[in-house]
C-alpha positions as CSV (number, residue, x, y, z in Angstrom):
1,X,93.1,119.4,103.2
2,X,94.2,120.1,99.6
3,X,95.1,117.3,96.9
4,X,97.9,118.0,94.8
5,X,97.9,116.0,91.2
6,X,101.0,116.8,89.3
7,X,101.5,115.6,85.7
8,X,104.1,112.5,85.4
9,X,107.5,112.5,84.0
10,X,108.5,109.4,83.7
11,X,109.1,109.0,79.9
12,X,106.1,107.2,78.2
13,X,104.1,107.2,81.3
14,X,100.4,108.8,79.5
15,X,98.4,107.5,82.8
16,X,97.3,110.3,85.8
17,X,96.8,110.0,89.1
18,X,93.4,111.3,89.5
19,X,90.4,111.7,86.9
20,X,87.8,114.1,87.4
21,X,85.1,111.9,87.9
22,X,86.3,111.0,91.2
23,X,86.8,115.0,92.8
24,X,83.2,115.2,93.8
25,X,83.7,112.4,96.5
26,X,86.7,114.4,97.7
27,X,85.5,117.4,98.2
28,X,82.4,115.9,100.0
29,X,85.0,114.2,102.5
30,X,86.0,117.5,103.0
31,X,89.4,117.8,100.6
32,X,90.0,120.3,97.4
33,X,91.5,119.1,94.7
34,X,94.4,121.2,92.3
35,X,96.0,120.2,89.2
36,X,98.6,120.6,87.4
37,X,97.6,122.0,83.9
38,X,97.4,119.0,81.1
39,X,98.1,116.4,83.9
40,X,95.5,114.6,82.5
41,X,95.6,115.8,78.7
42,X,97.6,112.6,77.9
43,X,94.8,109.9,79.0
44,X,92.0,111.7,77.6
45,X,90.7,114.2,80.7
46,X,91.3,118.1,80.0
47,X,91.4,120.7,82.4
48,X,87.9,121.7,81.5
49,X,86.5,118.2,82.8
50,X,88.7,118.7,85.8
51,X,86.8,122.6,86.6
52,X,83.8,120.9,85.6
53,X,83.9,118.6,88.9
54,X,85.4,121.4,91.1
55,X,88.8,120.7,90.8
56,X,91.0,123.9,90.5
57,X,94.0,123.7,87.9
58,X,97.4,125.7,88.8
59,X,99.8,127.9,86.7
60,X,102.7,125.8,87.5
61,X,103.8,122.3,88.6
62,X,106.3,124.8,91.5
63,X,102.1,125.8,92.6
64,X,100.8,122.5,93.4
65,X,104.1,121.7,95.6
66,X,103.4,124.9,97.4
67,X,99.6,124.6,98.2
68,X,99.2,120.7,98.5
69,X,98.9,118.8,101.5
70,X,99.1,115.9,99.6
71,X,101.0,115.2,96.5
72,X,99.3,112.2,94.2
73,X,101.4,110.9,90.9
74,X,101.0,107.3,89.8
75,X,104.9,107.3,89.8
76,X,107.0,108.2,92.3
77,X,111.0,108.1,92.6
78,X,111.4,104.6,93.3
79,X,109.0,104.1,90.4
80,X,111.0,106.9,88.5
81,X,114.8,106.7,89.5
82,X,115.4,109.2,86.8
83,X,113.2,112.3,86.3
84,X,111.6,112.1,89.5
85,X,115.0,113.6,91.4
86,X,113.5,116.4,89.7
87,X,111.1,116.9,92.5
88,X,112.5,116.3,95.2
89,X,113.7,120.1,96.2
90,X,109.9,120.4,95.8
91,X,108.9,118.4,98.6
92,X,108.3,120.1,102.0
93,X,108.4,119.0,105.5
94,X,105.3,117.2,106.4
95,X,104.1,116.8,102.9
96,X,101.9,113.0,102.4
97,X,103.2,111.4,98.8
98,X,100.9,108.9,97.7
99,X,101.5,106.6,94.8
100,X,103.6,103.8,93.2
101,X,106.9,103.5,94.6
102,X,108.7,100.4,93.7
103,X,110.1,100.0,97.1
104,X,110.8,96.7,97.5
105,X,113.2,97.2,94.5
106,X,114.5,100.4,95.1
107,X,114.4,100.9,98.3
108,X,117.2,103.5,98.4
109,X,114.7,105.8,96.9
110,X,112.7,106.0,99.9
111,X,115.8,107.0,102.2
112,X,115.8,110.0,99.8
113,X,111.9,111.0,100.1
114,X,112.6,110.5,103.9
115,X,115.4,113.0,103.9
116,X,112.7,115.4,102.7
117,X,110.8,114.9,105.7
118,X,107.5,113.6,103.4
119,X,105.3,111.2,105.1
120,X,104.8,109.1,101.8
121,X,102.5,106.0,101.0
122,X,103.3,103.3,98.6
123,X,100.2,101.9,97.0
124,X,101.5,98.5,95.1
125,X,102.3,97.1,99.1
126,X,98.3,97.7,99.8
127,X,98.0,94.5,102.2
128,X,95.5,91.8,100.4
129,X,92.6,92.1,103.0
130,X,88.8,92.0,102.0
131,X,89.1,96.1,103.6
132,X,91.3,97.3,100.9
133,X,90.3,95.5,97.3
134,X,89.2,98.9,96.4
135,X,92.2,100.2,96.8
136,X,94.3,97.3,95.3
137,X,96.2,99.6,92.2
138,X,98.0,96.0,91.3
139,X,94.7,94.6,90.7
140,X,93.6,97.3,88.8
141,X,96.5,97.7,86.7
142,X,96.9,93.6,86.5
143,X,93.5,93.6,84.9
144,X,94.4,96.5,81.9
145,X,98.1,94.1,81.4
146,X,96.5,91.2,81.0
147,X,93.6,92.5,78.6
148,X,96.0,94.4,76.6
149,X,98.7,91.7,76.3
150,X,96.2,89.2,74.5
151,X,95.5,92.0,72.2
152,X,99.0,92.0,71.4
153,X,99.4,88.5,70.6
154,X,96.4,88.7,68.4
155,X,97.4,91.6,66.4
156,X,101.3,89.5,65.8
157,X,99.8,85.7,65.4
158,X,99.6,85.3,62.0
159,X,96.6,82.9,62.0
160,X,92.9,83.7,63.8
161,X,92.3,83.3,67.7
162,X,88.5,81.5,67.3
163,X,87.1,78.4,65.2
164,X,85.4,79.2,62.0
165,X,83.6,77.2,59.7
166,X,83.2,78.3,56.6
167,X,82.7,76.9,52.5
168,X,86.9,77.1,52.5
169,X,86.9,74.6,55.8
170,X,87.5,74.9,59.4
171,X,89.8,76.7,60.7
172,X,91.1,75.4,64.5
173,X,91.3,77.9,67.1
174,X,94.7,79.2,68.4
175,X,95.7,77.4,71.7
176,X,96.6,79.7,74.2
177,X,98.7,79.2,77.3
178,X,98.9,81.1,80.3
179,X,101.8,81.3,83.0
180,X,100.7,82.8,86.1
181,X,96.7,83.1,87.3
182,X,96.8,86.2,89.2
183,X,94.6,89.1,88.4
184,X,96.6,89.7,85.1
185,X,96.6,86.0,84.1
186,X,92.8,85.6,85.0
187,X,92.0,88.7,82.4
188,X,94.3,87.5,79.4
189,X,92.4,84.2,79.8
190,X,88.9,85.9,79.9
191,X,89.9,88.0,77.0
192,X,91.7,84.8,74.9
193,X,88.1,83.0,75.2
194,X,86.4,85.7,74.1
195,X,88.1,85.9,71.3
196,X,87.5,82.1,70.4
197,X,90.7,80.6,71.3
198,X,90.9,77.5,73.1
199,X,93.1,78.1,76.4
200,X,94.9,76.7,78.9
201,X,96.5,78.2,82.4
202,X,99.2,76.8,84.7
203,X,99.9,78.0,87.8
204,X,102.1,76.6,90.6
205,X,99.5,77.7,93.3
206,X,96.5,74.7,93.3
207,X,93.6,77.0,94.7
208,X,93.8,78.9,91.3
209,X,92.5,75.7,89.3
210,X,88.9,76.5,90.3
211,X,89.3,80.3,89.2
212,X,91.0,79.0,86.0
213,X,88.3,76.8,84.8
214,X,85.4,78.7,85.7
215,X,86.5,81.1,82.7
216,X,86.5,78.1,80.5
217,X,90.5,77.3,80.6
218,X,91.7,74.1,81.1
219,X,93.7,73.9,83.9
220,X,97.6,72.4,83.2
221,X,98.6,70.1,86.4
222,X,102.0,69.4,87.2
223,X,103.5,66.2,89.3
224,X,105.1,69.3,91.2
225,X,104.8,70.0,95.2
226,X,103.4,73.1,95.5
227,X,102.5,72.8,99.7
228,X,104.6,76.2,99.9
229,X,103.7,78.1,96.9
230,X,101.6,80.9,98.4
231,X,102.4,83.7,100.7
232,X,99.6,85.0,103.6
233,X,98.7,87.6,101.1
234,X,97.9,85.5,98.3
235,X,100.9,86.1,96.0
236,X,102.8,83.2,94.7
237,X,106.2,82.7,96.8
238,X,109.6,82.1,94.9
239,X,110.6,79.0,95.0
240,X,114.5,77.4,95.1
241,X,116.2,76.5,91.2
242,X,115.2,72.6,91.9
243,X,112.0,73.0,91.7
244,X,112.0,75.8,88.7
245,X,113.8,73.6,86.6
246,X,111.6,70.5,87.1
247,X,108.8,73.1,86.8
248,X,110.4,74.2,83.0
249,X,110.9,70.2,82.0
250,X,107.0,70.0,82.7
251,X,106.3,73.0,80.9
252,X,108.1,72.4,77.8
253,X,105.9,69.8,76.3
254,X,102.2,72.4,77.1
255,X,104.6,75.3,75.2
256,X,105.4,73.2,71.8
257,X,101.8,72.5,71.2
258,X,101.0,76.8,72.1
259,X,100.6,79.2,69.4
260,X,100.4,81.7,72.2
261,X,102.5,82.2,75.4
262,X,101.5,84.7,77.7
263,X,103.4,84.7,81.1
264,X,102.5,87.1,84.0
265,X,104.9,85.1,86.7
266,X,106.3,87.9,88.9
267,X,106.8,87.6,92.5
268,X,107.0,91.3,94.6
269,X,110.1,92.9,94.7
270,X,112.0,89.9,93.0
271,X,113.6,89.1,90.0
272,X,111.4,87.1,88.0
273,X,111.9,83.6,88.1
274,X,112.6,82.1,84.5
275,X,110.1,79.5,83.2
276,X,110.7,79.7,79.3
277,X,114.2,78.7,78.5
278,X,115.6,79.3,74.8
279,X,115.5,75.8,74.4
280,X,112.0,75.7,75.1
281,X,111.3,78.1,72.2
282,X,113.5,76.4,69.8
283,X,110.5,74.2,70.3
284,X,108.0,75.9,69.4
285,X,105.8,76.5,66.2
286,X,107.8,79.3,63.6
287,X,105.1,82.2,63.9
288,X,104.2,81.5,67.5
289,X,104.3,84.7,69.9
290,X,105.1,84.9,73.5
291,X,103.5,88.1,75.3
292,X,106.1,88.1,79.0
293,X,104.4,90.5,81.6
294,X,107.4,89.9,83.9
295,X,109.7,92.0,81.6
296,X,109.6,94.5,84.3
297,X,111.7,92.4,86.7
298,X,113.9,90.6,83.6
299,X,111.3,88.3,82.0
300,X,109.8,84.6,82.8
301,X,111.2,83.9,79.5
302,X,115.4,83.7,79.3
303,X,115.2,85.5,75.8
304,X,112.5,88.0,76.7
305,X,114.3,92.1,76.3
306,X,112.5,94.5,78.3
307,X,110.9,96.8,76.4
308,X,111.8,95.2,72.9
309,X,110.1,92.7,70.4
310,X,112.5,89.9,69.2
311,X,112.1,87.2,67.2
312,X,113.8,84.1,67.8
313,X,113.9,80.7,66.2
314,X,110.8,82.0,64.2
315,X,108.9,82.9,67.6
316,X,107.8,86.2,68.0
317,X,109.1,87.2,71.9
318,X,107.4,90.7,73.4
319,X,108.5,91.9,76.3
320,X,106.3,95.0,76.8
321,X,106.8,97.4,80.0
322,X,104.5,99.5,81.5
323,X,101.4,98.2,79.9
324,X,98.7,99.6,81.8
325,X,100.2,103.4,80.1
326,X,98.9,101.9,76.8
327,X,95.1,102.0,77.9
328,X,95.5,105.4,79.7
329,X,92.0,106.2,79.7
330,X,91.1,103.5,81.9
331,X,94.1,102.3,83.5
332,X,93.6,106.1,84.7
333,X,90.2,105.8,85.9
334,X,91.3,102.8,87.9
335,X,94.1,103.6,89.3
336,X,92.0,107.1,90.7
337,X,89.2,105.1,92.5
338,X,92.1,103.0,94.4
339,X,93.7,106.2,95.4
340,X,90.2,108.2,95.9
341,X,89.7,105.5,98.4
342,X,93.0,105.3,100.3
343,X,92.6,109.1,100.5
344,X,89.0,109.0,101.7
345,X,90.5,106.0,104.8
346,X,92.9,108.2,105.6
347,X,91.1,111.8,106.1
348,X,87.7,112.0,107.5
349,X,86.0,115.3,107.2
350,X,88.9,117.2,106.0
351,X,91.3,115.7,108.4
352,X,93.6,113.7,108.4
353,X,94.2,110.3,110.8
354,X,97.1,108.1,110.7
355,X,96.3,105.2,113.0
356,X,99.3,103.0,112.8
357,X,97.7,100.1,114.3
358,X,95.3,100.1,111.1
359,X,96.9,97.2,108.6
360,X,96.1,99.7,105.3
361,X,98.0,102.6,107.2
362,X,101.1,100.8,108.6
363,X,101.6,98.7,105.3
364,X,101.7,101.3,102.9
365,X,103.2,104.1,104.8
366,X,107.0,104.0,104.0
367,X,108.3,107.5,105.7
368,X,107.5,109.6,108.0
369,X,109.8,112.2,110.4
370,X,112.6,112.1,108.2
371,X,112.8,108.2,108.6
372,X,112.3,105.2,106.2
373,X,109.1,103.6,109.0
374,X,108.3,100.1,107.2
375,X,110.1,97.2,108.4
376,X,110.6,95.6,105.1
377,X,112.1,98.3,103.8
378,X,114.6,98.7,106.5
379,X,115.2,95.7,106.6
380,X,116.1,96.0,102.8
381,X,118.3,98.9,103.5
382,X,120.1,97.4,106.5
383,X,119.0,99.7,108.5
384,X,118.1,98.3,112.6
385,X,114.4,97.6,113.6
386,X,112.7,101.2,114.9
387,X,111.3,101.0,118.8
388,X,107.8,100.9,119.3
């Protein structure tokens, strides 16, 4: 069974989809490994480190299509509407894809890698079972976003993020808030209190509060009903415009008195609901920052540009996208055990087993025989329910 890594195209993108340390464990399970020359170059791992471990590098991304059984890229199509048409003439009948996909939001991308007759896998819909946190990439890439973004709001606050007393006086800490207590929100308020800053979280799902105050955050409550707020899988459910503007009234008061605002609010395959109004910044301190994770799906803040810093009303507003590509090293090494793993649960001494009635398998498995297979994505597309 051969592993195909291919270097990413998507413009910025510096992350790879597998790092050396990780081919030993493949080839024991019976897999070799081939690489596209400087896949890895841009997150630190050279083709040396990859010969090192066994892996075997190619002349030519054209190689690795030819002699791969599986293809591995942190981005596919969906996930790179642009360059990734690129590769699709590349693709061969029976070929497995494994990697990020954006299907829920572009689902129209995986009718195209079906027409190719691939059997691909889309990582971010890993189901949230106790089986498969190893192979969780949102997790994993959560946990580099959230680190990095309070980094960010350090380096643009212009006062100091801990208490310091000194002969000039005290200086108070910077208050912090976070939106959102997922994986991402959970590390940005690690990170905030190990810088010194004194930090509180809100969340609209009430099993977090235990999570958020075992890190040392105050937790902010809400008169809100929240019964509904969270899915089977764990993920915060969207909730109707009622209950997001009361949410934002709430809110506004915790966000005057923030020098920080990091929001990581997103729901799958949604736009992102909107939690920071301008009004609500209008309100805030001149020099405060506000970090928005959800720029990706349009921002939990209504002034947040994707990709762009702004300032408005004196408030610095950052609306950073693809984070985890600015930690490559890492984000990298991540991202490789989650796929390492998938790839070791689906081949078992060099071969491979797709047992649909296993949750992992039928979750993330989007196409196969030249159709779109998972029901959410059908559904997305229109298209009627496949027979059993």
């Amino acid at each position: 069974m051969k592993i195909g890594v291919v270097k990413e195209t998507y413009p910025g993108e510096q992350r790879v989809a597998l790092v050396p340390a990780v081919i030993p464990s493949l080839i024991k399970g019976g897999m070799e490994v081939v690489i596209e020359s400087q896949a890895g170059e841009q997150s630190g791992y050279l083709d040396s480190d990859y010969i090192e471990k066994g892996g075997t590098i190619a002349e030519s991304r054209g190689q690795v299509f030819e002699v791969s059984d599986f293809i591995l890229q942190v981005r596919l199509l969906g996930a790179n509407p642009t360059e990734g048409k690129a590769d699709l003439e590349k693709f061969r009948k029976g070929q497995h894809l494994v990697g990020m996909a954006e299907a829920l939001s572009n689902p129209q991308s995986v009718q195209e890698l079906a027409a190719q007759g691939v059997t691909s896998f889309a990582l971010e819909l890993m189901p949230r079972i106790t089986r498969a946190q190893s192979m969780d990439i949102l997790s994993s890439m959560g946990t580099v976003a959230g680190y990095k973004a309070v980094l960010m709001a350090a380096y643009t606050l212009p006062k100091m993020f801990p208490m310091l007393m000194t002969a000039a006086g005290t200086v108070a800490p910077a208050r912090v808030l976070i939106i959102g207590a997922g994986v991402a929100g959970l590390q940005a308020i690690s990170v905030a209190r190990r810088l010194g800053a004194s930090v509180e979280a809100y969340d609209i799902r009430p099993a977090v509060k235990e999570q958020i105050m075992s890190l040392g955050a105050k937790f902010v409550e809400l008169p809100l009903e929240t019964g509904d707020s969270e899915d089977a899988g764990g993920y915060a459910k969207a909730q109707d415009e009622a209950f997001y503007q009361k949410q934002r009234e709430l809110l506004g008061k915790v966000i005057a008195n923030s020098d920080v605002v990091i929001s990581t609010a997103a729901v799958p395959g949604k736009k992102a609901p909107i939690l920071i109004t301008a009004e609500m910044v209008a309100g805030m301190a001149p020099g405060s920052v506000i970090v928005d994770l959800a720029a990706e799906r349009g921002g939990n803040c209504e002034l947040t540009k994707p990709g762009e810093t702004i300032v408005s009303h004196g408030v610095t507003i950052q609306g950073p996208e693809n984070l985890p590509s600015t930690v490559p090293y890492h984000a990298s090494q991540m991202y490789s055990k989650n796929v390492a793993t998938f790839l070791l649960h689906l081949v078992k001494k060099g071969e491979l087993t797709l047992d649909m009635n296993d949750e992992i398998t039928k979750e993330t498995m989007m196409t196969q025989n030249g159709e779109v297979v998972l029901a959410r994505i059908r559904e997305a597309l229109g298209l009627p329910a496949l027979s059993a």
